[in-house]
C-alpha positions as a printed Julia matrix, in Angstrom:
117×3 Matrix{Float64}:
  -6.15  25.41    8.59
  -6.67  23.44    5.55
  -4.23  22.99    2.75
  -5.55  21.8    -0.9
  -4.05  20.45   -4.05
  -5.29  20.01   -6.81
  -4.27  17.97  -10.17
  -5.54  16.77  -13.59
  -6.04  19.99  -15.33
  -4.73  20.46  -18.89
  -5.33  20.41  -22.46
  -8.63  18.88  -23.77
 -10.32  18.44  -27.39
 -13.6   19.46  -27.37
 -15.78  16.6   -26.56
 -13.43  14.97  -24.26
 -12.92  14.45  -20.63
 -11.19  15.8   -18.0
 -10.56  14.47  -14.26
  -9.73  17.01  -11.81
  -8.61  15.96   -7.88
  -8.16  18.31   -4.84
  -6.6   16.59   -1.73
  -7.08  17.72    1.79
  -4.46  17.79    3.7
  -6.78  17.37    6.91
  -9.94  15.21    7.22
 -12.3   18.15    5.84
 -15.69  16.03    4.99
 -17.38  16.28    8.4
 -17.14  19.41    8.75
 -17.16  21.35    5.47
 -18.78  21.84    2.09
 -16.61  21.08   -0.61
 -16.84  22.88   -4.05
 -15.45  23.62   -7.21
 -15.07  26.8    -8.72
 -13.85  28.29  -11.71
 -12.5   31.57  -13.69
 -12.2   32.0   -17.06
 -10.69  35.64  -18.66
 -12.46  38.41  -18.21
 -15.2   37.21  -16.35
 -16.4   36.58  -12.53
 -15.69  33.82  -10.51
 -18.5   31.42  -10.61
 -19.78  28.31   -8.81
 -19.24  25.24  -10.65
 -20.13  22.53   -8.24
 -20.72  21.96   -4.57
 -21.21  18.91   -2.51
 -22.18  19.14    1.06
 -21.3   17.23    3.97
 -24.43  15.42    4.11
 -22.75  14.34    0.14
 -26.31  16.27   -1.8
 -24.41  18.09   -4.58
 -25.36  20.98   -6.96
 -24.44  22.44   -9.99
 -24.41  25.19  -12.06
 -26.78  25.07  -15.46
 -24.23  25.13  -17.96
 -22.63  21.48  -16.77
 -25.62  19.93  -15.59
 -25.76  16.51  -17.13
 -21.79  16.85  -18.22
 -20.11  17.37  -14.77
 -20.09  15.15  -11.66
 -18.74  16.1    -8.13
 -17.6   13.51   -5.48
 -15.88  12.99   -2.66
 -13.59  10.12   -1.19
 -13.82   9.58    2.54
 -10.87   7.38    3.0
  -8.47   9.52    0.63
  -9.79  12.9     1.8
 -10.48  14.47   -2.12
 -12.53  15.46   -3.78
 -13.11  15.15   -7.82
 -14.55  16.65  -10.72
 -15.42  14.47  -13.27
 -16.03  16.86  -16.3
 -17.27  14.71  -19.67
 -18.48  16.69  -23.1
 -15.94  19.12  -22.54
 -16.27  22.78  -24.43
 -14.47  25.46  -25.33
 -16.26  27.41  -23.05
 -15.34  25.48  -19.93
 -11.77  26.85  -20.71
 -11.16  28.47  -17.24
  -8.79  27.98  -14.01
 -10.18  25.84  -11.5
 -10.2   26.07   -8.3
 -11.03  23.89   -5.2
 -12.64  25.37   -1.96
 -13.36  24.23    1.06
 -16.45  26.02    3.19
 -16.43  25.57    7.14
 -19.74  24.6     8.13
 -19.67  27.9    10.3
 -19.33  29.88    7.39
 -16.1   30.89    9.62
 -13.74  29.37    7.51
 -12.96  29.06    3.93
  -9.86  27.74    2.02
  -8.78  27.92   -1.29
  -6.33  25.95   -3.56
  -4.03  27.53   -5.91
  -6.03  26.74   -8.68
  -5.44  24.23  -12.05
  -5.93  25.8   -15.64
  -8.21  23.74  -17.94
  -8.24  24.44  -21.66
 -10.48  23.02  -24.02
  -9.34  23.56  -27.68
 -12.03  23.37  -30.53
């Protein structure tokens, strides 16, 4: 069982940055993939970012270049660094957490990010 938080969302100008944080409330890192998703109205969940336990990261084409994912050991979170910020990226974000044995998988409750033009 693994609880997460997550914090920073909010309103953005275009062009701007936001910092988003999901805590763990159990040491998570050795043992599963951390990601960020997101959902914006009317459309499909998608795969923002991922960062496995071995810390290689991936990320979807649209925030390649704008986006950074990382993860803090010590503090057990993980962050989204998300720079160059556009209207589109207006979604609610949500952290998840993948077991390693595709067994488990946790979800937060999700932050809303809104990025005004």
């Amino acid at each position: 069982q693994v609880q997460l938080v997550e914090s920073g969302g909010g309103l953005v100008q275009a062009g701007g940055s936001l910092r988003l944080s999901c805590a763990a409330s159990v040491t998570i890192f050795s043992v599963y993939k951390m990601a960020w998703y997101r959902q914006a109205p009317g459309r499909q969940r998608e795969l923002v970012a991922q960062i496995t336990v071995g810390g290689g990261t991936d990320y979807v084409d649209s925030v390649k270049g704008r986006f950074s994912i990382s993860r803090d050991n010590a503090k057990n979170t993980v962050d989204l660094q998300m720079n160059s910020l556009k209207p589109e990226d207006t979604a609610v974000y949500y952290c998840n957490a993948r077991h390693v044995t595709r067994l488990r998988d946790y979800w937060g409750q999700g932050t809303q990010v809104t990025v005004s033009s």
